[in-house]
N, C-alpha and C positions, 0 to 999 in steps of 0.2 A: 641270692635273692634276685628273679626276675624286674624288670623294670614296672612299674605301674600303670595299668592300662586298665579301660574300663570297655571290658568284651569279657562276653559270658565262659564260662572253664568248666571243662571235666577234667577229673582225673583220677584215674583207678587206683586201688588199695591195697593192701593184704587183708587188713580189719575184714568181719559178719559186717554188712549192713552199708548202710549210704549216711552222708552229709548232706542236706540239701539248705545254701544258705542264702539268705532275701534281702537285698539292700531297702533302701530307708528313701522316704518321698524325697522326689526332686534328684534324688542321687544315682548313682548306680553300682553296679558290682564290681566295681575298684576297691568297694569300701570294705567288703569280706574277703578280695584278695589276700591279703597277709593271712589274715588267717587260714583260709585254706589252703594255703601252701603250707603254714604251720602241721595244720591236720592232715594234712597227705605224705609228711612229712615221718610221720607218726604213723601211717601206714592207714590213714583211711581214705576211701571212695570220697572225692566231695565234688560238690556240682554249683555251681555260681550261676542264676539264671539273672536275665532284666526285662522287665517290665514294658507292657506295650505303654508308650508314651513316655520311655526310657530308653527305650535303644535306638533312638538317631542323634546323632550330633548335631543339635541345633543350640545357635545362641539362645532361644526362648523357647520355655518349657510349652509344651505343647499339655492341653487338659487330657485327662484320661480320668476313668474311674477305676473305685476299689472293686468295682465286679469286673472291670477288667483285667487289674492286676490277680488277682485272686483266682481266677480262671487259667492262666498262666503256672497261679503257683500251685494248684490242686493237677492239673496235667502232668509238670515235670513229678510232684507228690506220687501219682498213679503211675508211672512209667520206671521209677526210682524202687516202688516196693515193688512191681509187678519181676524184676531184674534180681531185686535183694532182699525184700521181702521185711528186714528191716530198716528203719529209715528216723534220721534224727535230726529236728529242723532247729538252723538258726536262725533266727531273726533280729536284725537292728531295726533300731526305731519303729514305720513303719513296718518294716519287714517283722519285726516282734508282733506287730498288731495281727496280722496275716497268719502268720505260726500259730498265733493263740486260737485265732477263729479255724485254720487249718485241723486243730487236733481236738478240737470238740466235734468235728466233721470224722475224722479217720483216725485208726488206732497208730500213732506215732508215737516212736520208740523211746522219747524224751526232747526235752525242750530247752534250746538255750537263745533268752533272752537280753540283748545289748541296748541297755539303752530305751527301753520299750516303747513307745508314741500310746500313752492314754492321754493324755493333755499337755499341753502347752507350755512352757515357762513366763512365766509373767514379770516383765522386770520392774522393777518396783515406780519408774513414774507414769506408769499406765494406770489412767483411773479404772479400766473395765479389763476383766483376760481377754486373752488377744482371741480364742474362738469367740466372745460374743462383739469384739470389732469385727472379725470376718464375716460374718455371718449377720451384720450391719452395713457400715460404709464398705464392708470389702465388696458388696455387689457393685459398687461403683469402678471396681479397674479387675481387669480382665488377669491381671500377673502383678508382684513387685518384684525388686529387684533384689538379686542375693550380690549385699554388701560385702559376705565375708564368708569362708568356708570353718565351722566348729572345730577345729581343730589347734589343741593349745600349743603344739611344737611346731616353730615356724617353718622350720626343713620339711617335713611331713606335711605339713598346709601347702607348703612352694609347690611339691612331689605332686600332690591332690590337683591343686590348680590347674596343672600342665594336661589332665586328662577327663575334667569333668566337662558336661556337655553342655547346660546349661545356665544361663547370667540370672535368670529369675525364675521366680515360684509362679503358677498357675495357683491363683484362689479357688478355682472349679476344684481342682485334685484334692486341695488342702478339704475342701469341703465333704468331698467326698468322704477321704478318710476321716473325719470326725464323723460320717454314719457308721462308717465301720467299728469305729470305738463303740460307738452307742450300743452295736449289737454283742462287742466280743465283752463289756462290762455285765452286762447279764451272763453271758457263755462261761467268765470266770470261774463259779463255783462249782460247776459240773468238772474241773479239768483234773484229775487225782493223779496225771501220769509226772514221772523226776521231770522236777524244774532247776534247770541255774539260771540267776537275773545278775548282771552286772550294771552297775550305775554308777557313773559319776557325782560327786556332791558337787563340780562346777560345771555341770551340763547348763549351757545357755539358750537349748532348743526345749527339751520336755521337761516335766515337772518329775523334781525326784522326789514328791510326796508322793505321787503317783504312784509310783515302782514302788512305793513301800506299802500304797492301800494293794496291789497286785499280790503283794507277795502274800500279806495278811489274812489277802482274800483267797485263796488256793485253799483250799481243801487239802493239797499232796500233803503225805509226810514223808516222803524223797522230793522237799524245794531247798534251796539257799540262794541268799540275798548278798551280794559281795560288793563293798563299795571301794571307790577308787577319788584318789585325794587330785588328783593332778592336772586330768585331763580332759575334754572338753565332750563334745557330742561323740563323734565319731572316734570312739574308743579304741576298733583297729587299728586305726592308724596312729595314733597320740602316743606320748609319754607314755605309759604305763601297757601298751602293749604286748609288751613280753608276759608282762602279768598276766593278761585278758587269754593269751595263748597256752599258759600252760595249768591256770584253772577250767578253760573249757576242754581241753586234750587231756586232765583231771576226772572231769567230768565225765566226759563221752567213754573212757576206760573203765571204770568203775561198774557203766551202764552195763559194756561186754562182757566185763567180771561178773556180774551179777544175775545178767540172761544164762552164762556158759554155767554157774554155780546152779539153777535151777536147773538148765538140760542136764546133769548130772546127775541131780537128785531127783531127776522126773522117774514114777513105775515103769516096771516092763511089762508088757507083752499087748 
């Protein structure tokens, strides 16, 4: 196992097809490291990109928006099928938000969702959810500070800490990606292509009712919703990782088995 660092990764396969996988607001692609060593691992193509307003190492989160980042993630998207033609996005948190609005946009080959960011966790002595404080007194401060990284294994949070970039949240970004939510919850119903959502019952960033109106609301009849007792936001890295690596390496194989089973049985001539 490589040490942990947060710089973007390629890494070619044997597997059809590409990985293309999208860290989560505020973070970067440290957080889909593991897994994509897992899945290359396993013999596929995966690509770890980061986000403009993500890739410098600054104490303070610098704003950016979700047509920024999304601009980023439809590029590397376009470059990834144009090479392999098929292409399978993961997304955590944010980066699930992105995936989703990504494949209402272009024919992506399936969709694996961590974590997904539709809303917020609201902890229970908050009179209002925290998007409608944001989008209230949050226009009064420019960033807060990030207290604590989501991660419920303290080794794996120590490991996290030593490479993430930024001490606080930008309210601009946060803002932003609540428009992005606004447009991928209408975009929902159209999406029929294989979905896997993974979600923790002790996420302390996004709402795991959320992840379950998500799942309910998919139209596919290739989704599954798989929950995890242990571990915090960032599932990669947590407790229950091992899990998280070999239902989506589950997943992504099934997808191959099933494309290669219809190039079989496709007519000749």
């Amino acid at each position: 196992m490589l040490p942990l660092v947060n710089q973007p990764f390629f890494q070619l396969g044997t597997h059809p097809g590409a990985c293309l996988l999208l860290h989560g607001l505020g973070g970067g692609v440290y957080e889909m490291q593991r897994l994509g060593e897992s899945l290359h691992l396993e013999g596929f193509t995966v690509q770890g990109i980061q986000y403009p307003g993500h890739d410098r190492p600054l104490s303070k989160m610098p704003p950016s928006t979700w047509e920024m980042w999304y601009a980023h993630v439809e590029a590397s998207y376009r470059s990834l099928a144009a090479d392999y033609g098929t292409v399978y996005v993961i997304g955590f948190s944010t980066g699930g938000t992105l995936a989703l609005h990504l494949a209402a946009q272009h024919p992506v080959a399936g969709l694996v969702l961590l974590c997904p960011y539709l809303s917020l966790h609201r902890p229970w002595f908050l009179p209002l959810p925290l998007e409608a404080l944001i989008h209230s007194v949050g226009y009064l401060w420019g960033d807060v500070p990030r207290w604590r990284l989501p991660i419920a294994d303290p080794q794996a949070r120590l490991e996290a800490k030593q490479v993430v970039f930024f001490h606080t949240f930008s309210l601009a970004s946060v803002r932003s990606a609540m428009t992005l939510i606004t447009r991928v919850k209408e975009e929902v119903p159209t999406l029929r292509l294989p979905t896997l959502i993974l979600q923790s019952r002790r996420d302390s960033v996004v709402s795991s009712g959320m992840t379950q109106w998500l799942y309910n609301s998919l139209p596919s009849d290739q989704k599954r919703l798989v929950w995890l007792e242990r571990s915090d936001h960032v599932i990669g890295l947590d407790y229950e990782k091992e899990q998280v690596f070999a239902t989506v390496g589950d997943f992504l194989q099934e997808r191959i088995l099933s494309a290669k089973s219809q190039g079989d049985h496709a007519p000749e001539g």
